[in-house]
MOPAC internal coordinates of N, CA, C and O (Angstrom, degrees):
PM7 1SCF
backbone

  N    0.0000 0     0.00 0     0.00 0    0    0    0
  C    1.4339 1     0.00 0     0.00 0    1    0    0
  C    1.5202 1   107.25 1     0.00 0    2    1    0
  O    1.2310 1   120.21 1   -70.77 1    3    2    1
  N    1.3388 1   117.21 1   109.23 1    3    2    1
  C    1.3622 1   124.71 1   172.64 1    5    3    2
  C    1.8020 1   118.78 1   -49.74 1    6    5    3
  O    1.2310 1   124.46 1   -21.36 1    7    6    5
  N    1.4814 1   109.04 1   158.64 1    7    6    5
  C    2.2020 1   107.60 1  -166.68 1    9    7    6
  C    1.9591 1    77.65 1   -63.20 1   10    9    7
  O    1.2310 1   105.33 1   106.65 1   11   10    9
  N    0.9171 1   144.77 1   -73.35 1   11   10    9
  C    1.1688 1   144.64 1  -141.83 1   13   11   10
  C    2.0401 1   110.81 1   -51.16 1   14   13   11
  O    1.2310 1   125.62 1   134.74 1   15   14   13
  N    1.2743 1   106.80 1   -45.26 1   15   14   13
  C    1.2698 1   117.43 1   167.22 1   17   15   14
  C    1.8533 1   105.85 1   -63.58 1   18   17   15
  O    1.2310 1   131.59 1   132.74 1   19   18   17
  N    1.1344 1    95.23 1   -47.26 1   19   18   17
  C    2.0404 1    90.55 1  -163.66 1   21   19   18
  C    1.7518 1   102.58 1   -71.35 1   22   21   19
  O    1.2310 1   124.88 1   169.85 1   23   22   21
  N    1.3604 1   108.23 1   -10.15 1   23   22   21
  C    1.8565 1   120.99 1  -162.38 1   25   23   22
  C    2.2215 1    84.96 1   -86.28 1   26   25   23
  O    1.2310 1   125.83 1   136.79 1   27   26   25
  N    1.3248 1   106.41 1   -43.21 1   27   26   25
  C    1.6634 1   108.76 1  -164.36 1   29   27   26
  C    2.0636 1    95.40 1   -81.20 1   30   29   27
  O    1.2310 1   126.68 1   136.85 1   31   30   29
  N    0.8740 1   104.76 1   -43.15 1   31   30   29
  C    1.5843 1   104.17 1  -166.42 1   33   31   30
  C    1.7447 1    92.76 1   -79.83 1   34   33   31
  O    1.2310 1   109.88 1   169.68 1   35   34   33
  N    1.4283 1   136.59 1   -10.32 1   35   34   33
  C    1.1645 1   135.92 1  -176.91 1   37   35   34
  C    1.8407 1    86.41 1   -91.84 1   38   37   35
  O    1.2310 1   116.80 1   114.19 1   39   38   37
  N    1.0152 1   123.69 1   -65.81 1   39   38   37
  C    1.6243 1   130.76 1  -163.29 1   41   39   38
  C    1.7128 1    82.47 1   -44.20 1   42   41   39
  O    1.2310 1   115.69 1   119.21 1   43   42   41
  N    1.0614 1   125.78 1   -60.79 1   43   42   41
  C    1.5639 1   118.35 1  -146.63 1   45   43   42
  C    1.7454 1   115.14 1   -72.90 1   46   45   43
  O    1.2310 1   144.24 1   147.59 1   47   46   45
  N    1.5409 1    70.49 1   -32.41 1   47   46   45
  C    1.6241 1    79.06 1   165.31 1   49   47   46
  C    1.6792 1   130.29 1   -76.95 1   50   49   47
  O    1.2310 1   115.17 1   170.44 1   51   50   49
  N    1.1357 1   126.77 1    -9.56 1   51   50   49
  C    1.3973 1   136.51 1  -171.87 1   53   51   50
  C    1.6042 1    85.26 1  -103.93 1   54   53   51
  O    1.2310 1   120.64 1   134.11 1   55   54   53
  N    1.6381 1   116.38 1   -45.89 1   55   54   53
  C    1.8554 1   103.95 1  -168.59 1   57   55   54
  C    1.8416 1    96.18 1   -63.28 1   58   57   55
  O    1.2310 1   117.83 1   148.74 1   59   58   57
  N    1.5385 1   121.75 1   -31.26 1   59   58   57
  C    1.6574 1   104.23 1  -167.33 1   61   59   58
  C    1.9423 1   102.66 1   -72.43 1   62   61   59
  O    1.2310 1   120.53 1   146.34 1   63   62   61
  N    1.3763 1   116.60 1   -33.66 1   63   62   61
  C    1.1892 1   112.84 1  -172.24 1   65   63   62
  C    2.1059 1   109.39 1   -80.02 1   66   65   63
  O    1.2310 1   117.87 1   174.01 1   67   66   65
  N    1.1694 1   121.67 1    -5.99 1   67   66   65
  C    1.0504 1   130.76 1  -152.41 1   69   67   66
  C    1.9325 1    79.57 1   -94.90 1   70   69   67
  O    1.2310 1   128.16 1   161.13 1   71   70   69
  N    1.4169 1   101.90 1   -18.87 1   71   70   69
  C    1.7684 1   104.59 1  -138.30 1   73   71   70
  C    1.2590 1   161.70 1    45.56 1   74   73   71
  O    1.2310 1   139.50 1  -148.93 1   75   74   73
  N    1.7612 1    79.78 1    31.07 1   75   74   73
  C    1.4668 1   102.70 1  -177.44 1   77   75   74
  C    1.9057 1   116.00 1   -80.00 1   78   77   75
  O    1.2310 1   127.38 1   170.80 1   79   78   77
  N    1.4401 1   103.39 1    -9.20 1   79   78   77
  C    1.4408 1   107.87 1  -169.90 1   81   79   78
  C    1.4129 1    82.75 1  -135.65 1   82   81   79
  O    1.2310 1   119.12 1   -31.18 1   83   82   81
  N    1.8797 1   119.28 1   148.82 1   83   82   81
  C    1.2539 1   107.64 1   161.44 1   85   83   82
  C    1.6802 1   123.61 1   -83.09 1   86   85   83
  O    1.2310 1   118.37 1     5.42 1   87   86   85
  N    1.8041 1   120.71 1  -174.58 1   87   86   85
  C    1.5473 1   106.26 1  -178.41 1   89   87   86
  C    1.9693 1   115.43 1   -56.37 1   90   89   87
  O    1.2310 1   129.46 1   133.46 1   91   90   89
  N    1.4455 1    99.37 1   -46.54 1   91   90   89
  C    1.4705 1   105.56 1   173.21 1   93   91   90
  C    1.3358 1   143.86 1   -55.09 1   94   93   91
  O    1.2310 1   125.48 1   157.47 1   95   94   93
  N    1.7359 1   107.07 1   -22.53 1   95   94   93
  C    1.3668 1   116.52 1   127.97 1   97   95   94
  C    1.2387 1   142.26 1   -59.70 1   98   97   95
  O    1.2310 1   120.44 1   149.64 1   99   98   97
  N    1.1501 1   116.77 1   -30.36 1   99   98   97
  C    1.6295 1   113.25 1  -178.17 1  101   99   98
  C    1.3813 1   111.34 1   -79.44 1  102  101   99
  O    1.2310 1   121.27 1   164.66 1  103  102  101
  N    1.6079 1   115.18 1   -15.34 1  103  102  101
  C    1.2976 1   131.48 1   178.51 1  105  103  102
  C    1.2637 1    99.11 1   -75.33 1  106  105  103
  O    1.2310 1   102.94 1   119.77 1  107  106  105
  N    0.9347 1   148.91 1   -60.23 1  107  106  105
  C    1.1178 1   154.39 1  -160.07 1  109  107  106
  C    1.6158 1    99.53 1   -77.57 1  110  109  107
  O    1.2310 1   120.41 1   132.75 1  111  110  109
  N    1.6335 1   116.82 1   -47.25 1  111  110  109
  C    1.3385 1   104.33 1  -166.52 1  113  111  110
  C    1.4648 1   110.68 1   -91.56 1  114  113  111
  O    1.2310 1   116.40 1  -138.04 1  115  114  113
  N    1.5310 1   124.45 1    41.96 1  115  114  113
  C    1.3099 1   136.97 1   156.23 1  117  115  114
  C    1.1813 1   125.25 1  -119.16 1  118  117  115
  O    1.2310 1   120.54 1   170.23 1  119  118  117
  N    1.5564 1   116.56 1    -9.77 1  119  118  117
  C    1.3348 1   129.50 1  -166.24 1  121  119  118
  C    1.7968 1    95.48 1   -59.02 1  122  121  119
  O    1.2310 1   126.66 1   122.01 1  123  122  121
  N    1.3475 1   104.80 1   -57.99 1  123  122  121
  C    1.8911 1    89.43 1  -174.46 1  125  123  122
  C    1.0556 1   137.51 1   -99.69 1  126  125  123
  O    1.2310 1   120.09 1  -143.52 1  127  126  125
  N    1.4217 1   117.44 1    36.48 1  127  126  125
  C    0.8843 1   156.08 1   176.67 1  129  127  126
  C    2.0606 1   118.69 1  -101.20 1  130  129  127
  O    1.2310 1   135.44 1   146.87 1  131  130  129
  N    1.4518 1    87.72 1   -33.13 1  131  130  129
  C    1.4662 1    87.20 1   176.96 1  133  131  130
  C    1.5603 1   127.05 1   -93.18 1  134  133  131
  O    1.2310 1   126.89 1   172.76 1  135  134  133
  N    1.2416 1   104.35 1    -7.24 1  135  134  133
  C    1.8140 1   107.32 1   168.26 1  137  135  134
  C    1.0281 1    97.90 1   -11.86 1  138  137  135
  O    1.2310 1   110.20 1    96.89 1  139  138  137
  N    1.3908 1   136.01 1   -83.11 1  139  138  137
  C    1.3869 1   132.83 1  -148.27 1  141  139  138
  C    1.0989 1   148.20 1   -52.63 1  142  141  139
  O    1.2310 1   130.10 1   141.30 1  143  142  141
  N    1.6890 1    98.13 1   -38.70 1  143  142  141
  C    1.0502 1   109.10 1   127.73 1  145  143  142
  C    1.8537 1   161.02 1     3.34 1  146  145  143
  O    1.2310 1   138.02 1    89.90 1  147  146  145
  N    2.0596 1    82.68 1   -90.10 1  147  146  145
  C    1.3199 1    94.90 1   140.33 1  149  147  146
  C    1.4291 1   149.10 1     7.65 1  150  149  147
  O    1.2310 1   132.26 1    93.07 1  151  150  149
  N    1.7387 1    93.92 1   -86.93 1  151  150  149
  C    1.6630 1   100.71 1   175.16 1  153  151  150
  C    1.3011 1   119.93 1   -56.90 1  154  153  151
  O    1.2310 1   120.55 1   155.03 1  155  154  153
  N    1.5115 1   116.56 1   -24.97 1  155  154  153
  C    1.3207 1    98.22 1   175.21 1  157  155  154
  C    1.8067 1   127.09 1   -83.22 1  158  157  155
  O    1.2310 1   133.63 1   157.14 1  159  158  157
  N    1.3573 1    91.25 1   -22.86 1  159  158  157
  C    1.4611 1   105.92 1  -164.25 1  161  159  158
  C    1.7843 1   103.28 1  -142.36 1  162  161  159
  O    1.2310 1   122.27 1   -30.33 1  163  162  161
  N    1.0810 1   113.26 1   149.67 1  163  162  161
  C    1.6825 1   113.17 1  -174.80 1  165  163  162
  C    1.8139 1    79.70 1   -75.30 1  166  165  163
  O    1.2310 1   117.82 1   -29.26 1  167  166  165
  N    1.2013 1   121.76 1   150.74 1  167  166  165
  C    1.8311 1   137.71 1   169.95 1  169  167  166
  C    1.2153 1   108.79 1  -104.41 1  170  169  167
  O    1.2310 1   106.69 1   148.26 1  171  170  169
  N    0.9424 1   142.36 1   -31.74 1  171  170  169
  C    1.6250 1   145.34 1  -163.20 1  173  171  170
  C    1.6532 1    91.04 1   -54.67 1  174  173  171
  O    1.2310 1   119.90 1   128.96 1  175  174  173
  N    1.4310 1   117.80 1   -51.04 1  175  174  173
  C    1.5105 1    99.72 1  -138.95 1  177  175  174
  C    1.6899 1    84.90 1  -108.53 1  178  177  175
  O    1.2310 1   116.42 1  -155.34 1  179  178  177
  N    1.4070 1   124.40 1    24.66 1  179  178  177
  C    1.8327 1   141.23 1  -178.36 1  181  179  178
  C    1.4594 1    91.22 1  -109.03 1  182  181  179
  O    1.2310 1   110.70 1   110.09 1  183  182  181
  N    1.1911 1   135.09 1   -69.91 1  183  182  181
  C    1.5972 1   137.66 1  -146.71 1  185  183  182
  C    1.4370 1    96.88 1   -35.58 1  186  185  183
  O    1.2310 1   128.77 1   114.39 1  187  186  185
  N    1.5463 1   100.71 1   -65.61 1  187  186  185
  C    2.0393 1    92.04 1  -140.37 1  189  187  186
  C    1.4075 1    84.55 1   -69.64 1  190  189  187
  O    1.2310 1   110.96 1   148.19 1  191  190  189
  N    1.1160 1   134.62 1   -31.81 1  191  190  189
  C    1.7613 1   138.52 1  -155.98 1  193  191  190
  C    1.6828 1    80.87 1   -54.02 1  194  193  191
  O    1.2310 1   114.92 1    93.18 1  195  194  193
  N    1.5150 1   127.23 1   -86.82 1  195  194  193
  C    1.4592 1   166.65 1  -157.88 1  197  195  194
  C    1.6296 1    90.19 1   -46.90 1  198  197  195
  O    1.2310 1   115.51 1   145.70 1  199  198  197
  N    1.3414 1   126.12 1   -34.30 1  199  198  197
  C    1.5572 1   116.71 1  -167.26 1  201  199  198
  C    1.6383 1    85.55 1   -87.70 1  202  201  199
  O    1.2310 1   115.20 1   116.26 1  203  202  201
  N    1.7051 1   126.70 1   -63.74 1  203  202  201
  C    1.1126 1   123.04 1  -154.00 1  205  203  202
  C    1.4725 1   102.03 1   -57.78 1  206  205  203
  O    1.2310 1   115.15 1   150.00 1  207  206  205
  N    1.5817 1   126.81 1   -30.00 1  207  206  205
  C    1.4173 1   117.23 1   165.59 1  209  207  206
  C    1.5686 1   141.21 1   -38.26 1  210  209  207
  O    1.2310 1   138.74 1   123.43 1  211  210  209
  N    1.6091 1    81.27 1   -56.57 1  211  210  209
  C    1.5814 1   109.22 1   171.84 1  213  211  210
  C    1.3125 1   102.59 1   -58.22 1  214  213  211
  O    1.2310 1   116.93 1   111.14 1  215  214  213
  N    1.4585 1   123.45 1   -68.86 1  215  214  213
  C    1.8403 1   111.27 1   179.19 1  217  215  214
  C    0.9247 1   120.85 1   -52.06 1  218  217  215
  O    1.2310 1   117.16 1   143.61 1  219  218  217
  N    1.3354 1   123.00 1   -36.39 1  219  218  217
  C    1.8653 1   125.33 1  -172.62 1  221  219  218
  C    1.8950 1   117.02 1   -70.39 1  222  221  219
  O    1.2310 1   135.19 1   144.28 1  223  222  221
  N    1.6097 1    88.21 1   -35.72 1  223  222  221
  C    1.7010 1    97.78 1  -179.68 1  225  223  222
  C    1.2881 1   112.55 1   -94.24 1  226  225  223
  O    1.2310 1   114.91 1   178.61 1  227  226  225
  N    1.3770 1   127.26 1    -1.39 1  227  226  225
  C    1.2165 1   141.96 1  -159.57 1  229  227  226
  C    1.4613 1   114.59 1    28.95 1  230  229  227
  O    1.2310 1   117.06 1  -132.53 1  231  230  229
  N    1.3075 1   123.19 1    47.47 1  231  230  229
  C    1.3228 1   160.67 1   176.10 1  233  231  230
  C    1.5165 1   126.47 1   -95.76 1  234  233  231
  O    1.2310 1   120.44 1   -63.50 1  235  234  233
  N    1.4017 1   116.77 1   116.50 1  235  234  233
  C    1.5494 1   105.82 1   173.24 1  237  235  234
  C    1.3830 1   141.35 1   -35.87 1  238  237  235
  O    1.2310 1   122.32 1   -60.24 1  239  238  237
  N    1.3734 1   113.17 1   119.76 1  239  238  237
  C    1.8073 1   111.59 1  -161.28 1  241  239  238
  C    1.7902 1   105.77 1   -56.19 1  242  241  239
  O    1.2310 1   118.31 1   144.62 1  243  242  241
  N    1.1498 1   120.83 1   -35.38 1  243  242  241
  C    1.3199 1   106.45 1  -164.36 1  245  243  242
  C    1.7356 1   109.35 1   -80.17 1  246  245  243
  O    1.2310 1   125.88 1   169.76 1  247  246  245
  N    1.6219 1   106.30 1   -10.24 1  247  246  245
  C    1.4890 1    94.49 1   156.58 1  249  247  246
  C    1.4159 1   120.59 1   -93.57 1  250  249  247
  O    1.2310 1   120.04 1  -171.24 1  251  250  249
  N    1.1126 1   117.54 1     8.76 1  251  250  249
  C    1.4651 1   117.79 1  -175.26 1  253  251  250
  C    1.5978 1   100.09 1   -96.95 1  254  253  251
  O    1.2310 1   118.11 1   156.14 1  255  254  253
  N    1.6574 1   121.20 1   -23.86 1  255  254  253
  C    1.5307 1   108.08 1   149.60 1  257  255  254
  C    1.3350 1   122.21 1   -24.03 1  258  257  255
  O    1.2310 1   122.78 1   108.58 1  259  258  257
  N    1.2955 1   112.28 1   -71.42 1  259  258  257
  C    1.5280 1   137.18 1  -159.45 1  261  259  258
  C    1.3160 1   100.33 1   -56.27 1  262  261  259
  O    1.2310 1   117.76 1   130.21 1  263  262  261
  N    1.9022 1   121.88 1   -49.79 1  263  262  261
  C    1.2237 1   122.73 1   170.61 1  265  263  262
  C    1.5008 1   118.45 1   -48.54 1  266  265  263
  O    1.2310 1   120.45 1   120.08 1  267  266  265
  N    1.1492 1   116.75 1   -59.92 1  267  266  265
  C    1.5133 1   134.66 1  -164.29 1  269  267  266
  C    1.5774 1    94.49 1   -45.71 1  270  269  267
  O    1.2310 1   123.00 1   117.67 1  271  270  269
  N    1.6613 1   111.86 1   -62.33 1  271  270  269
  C    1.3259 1   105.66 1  -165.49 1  273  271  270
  C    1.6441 1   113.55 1   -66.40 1  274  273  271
  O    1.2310 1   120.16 1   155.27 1  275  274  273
  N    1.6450 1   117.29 1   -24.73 1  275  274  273
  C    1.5610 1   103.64 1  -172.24 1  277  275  274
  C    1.3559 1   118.15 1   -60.57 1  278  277  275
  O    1.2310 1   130.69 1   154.24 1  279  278  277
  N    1.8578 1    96.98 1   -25.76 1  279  278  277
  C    1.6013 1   125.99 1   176.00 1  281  279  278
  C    1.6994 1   105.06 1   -52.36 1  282  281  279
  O    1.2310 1   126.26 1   134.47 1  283  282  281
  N    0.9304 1   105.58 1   -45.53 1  283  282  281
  C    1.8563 1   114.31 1  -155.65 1  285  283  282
  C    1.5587 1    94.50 1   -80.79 1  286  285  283
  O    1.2310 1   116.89 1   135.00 1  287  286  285
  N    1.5828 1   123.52 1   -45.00 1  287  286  285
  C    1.5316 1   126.53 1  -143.58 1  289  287  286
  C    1.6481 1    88.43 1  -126.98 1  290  289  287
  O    1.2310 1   112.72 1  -156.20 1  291  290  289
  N    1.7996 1   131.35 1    23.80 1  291  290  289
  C    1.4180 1   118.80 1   167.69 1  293  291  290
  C    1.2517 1   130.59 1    53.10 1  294  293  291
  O    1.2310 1   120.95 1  -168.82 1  295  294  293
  N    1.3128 1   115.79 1    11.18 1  295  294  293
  C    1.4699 1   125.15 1  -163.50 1  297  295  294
  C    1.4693 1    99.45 1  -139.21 1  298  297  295
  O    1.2310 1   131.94 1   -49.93 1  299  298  297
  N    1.7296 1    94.54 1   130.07 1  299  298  297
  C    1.3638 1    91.83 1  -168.17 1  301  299  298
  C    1.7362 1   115.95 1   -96.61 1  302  301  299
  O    1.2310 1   117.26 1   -16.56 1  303  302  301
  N    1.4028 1   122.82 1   163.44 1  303  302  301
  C    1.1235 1   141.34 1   154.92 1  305  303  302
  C    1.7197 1   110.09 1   -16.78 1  306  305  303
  O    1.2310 1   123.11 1   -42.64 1  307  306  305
  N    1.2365 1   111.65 1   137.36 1  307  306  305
  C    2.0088 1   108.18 1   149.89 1  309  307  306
  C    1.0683 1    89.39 1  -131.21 1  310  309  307
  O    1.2310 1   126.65 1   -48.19 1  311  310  309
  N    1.7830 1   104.82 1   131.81 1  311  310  309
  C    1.5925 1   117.69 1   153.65 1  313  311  310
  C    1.4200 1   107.12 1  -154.58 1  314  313  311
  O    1.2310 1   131.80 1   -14.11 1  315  314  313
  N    1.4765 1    94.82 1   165.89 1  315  314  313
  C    1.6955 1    91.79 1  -170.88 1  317  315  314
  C    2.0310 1   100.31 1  -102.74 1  318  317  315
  O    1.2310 1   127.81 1  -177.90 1  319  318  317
  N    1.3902 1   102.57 1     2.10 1  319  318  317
  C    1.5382 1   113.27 1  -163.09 1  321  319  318
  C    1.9769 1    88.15 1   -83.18 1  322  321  319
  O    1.2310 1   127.06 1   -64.50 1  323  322  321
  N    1.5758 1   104.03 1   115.50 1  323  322  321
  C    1.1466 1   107.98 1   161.10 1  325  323  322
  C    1.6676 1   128.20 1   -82.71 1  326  325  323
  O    1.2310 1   110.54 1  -176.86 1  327  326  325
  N    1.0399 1   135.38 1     3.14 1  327  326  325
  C    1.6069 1   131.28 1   124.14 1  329  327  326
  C    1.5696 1   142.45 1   -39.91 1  330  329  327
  O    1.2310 1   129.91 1   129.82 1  331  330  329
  N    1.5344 1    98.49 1   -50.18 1  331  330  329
  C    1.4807 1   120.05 1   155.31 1  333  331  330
  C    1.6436 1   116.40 1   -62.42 1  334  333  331
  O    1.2310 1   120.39 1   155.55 1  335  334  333
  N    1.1868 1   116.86 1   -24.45 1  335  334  333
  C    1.5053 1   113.55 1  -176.91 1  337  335  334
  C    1.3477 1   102.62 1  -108.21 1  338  337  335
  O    1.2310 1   106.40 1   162.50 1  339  338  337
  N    1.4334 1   142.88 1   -17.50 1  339  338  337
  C    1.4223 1   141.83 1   134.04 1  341  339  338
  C    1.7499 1   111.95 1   -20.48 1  342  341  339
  O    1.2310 1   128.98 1   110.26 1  343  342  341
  N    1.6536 1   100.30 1   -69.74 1  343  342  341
  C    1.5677 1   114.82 1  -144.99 1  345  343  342
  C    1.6863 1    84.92 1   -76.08 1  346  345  343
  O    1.2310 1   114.38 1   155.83 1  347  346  345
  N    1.6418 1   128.25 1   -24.17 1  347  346  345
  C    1.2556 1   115.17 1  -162.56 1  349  347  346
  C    1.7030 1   103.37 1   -87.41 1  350  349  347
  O    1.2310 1   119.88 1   144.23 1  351  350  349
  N    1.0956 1   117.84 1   -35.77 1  351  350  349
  C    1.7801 1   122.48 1   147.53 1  353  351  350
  C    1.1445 1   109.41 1   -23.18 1  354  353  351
  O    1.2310 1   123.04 1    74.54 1  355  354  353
  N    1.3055 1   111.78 1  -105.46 1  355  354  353
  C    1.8013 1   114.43 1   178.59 1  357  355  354
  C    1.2346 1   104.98 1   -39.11 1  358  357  355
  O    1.2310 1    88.42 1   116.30 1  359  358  357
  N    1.1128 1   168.65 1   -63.70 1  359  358  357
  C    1.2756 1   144.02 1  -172.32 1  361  359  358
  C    1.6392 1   129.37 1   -85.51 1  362  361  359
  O    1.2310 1   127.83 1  -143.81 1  363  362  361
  N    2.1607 1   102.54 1    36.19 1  363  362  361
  C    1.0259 1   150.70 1   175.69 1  365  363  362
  C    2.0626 1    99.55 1    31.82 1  366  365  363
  O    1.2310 1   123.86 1  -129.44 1  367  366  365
  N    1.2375 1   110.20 1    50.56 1  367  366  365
  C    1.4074 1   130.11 1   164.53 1  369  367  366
  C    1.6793 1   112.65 1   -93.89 1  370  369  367
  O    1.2310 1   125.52 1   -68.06 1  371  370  369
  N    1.4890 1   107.00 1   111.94 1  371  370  369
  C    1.3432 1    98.61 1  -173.69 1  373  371  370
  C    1.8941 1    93.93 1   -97.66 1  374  373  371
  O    1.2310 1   136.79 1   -35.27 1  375  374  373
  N    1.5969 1    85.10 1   144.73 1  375  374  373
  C    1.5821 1   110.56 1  -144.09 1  377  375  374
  C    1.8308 1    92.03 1  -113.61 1  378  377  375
  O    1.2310 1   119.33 1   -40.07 1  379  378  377
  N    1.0458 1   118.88 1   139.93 1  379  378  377
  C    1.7355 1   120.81 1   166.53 1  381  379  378
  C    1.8803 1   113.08 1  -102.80 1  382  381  379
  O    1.2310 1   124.98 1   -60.64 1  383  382  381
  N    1.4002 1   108.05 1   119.36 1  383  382  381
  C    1.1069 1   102.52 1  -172.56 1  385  383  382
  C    1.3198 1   118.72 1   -85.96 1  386  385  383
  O    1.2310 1   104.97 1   -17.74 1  387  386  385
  N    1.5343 1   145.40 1   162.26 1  387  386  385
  C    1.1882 1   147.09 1  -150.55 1  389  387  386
  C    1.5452 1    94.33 1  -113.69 1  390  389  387
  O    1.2310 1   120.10 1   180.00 1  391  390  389

């Protein structure tokens, strides 16, 4: 996902938690934005998982991709970013650290 995609799915995500947009908008207002996604992973069945993350952890949506899928495919995350290994805790994803 290119800075320009992660900069629009980040905006939408701070306007749904801000409550300036509701959840069903932000759903919608990430949909084309996530192509990029995509190639790596089918998104359809990541979004709502990856948004309700992002609101619930109050955590950036485009890492809550990464969550959603370790969620979906049992396999966890590696990162060395201790924020990302916070938000993957609370959203009880066991995470491999770098």
């Amino acid at each position: 996902m290119g800075p320009e995609h992660r900069e629009r799915n980040n905006a939408v995500w701070k306007a749904a938690r801000r409550g300036n947009i509701q959840r069903a908008e932000a759903i919608a207002g990430i949909e084309a934005a996530l192509i990029w996604f995509e190639l790596l992973f089918p998104i359809e069945e990541l979004r709502v998982r990856a948004l309700a993350l992002a609101l619930d952890l109050g955590h950036p949506i485009y890492d809550c991709f990464y969550l959603a899928l370790a969620q979906r495919q049992n396999a966890p995350p590696v990162t060395a970013d201790e924020v990302m290994i916070a938000a993957a805790r609370k959203a009880k994803v066991k995470v491999r650290r770098v």
